[in-house]
C-alpha positions in Angstrom: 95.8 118.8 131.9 96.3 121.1 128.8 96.7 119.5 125.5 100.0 120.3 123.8 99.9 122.7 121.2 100.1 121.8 118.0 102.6 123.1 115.4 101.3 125.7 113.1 103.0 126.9 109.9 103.8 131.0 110.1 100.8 131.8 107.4 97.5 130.9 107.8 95.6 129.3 106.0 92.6 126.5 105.5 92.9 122.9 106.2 93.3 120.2 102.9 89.5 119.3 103.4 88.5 122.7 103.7 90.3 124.0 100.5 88.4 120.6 98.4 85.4 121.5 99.8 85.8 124.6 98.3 86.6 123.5 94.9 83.7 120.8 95.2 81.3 123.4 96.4 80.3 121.3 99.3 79.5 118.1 97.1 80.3 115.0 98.5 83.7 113.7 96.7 84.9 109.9 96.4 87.9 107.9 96.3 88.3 106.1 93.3 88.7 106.4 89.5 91.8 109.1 90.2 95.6 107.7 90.1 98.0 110.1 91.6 101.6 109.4 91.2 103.7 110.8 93.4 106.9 109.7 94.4 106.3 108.9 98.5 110.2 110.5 98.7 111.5 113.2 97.1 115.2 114.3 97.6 114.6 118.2 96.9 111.3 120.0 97.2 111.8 122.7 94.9 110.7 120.3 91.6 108.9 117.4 92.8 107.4 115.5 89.3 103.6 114.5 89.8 101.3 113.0 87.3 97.2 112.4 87.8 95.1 110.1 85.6 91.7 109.6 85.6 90.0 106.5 84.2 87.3 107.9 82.0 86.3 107.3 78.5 86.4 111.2 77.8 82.9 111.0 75.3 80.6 114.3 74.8 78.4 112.1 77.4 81.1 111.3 80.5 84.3 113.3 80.6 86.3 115.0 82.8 85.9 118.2 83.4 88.5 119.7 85.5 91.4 118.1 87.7 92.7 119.8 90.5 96.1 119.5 92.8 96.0 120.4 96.3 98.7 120.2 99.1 98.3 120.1 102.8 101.4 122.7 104.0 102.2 125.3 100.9 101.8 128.7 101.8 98.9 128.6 98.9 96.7 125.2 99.0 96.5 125.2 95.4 98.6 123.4 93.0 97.1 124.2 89.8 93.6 123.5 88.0 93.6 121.5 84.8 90.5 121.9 82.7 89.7 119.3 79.9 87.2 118.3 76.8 86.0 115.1 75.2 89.0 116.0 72.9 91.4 115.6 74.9 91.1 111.8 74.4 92.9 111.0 78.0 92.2 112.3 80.6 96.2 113.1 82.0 97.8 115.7 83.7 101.5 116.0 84.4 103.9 118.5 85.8 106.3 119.7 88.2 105.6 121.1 91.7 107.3 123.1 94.6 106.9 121.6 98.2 107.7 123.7 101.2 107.9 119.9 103.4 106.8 116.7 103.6 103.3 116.7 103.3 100.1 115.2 101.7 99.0 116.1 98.3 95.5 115.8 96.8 93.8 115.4 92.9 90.5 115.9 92.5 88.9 115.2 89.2 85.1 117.1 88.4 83.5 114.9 86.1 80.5 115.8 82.9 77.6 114.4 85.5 78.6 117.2 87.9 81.0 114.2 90.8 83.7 114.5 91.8 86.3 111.6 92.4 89.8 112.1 94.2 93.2 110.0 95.5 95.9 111.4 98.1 99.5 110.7 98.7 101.3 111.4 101.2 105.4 112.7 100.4 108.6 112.9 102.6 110.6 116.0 101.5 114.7 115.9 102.1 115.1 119.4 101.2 112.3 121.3 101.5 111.2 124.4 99.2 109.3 127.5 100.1 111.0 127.0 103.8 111.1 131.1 104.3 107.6 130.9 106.0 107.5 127.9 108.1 108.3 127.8 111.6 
């Protein structure tokens, strides 16, 4: 018996783990070290307030590099790219996003020694954003 098909949004584009690996370059990435904080509901897509912090002591020696915010269903799987220095003196991102639905979101934070480290959350959109190109 045929499998049911499975909703697709009208664009096309790569999967969540497909768009890190691209970021990452193929390098293994691990869960830790990264807080994302993202309300889990969020009344109106079209502003949705996220912040990412990464525990790090942000010397010349271990830093972070770069963070990065992905999401699952936007019509463009990037967020936005952060890129940091030792003189930063935190390492802490905020700002505002658009959200075309409920959906997961990613961080993933490139440290000095060339790892990577990453959280997820997952966010239930009232009214979504971007909503022209879904189906």
């Amino acid at each position: 018996m045929p499998s049911e098909p499975t909703p697709r949004l009208a664009y096309d584009r790569p999967p969540l783990d497909e768009v890190i690996r691209a970021f990452t370059n193929g390098m293994a990435v691990r869960t830790g070290k990264v807080t994302l904080d993202l309300s889990p509901l969020v009344e109106n897509g079209n502003a949705v307030p996220v912040k990412v912090t990464v525990e790090s002591p942000m010397t010349e020696a271990d830093h972070v590099r770069r963070i990065a915010l992905f999401n699952e269903r936007n019509p463009q799987p990037d967020i936005a790219v952060f890129h940091l220095f030792p003189g930063a003196g935190r390492a802490e991102v905020a700002t505002r996003m658009r959200l075309a639905t409920s959906q997961k979101v990613a961080a993933v934070a490139e440290m000095a020694d060339g790892g990577f480290w990453m959280a997820e959350a997952s966010v239930v959109v009232t009214l979504a954003a971007c909503i022209e190109d879904l189906i």
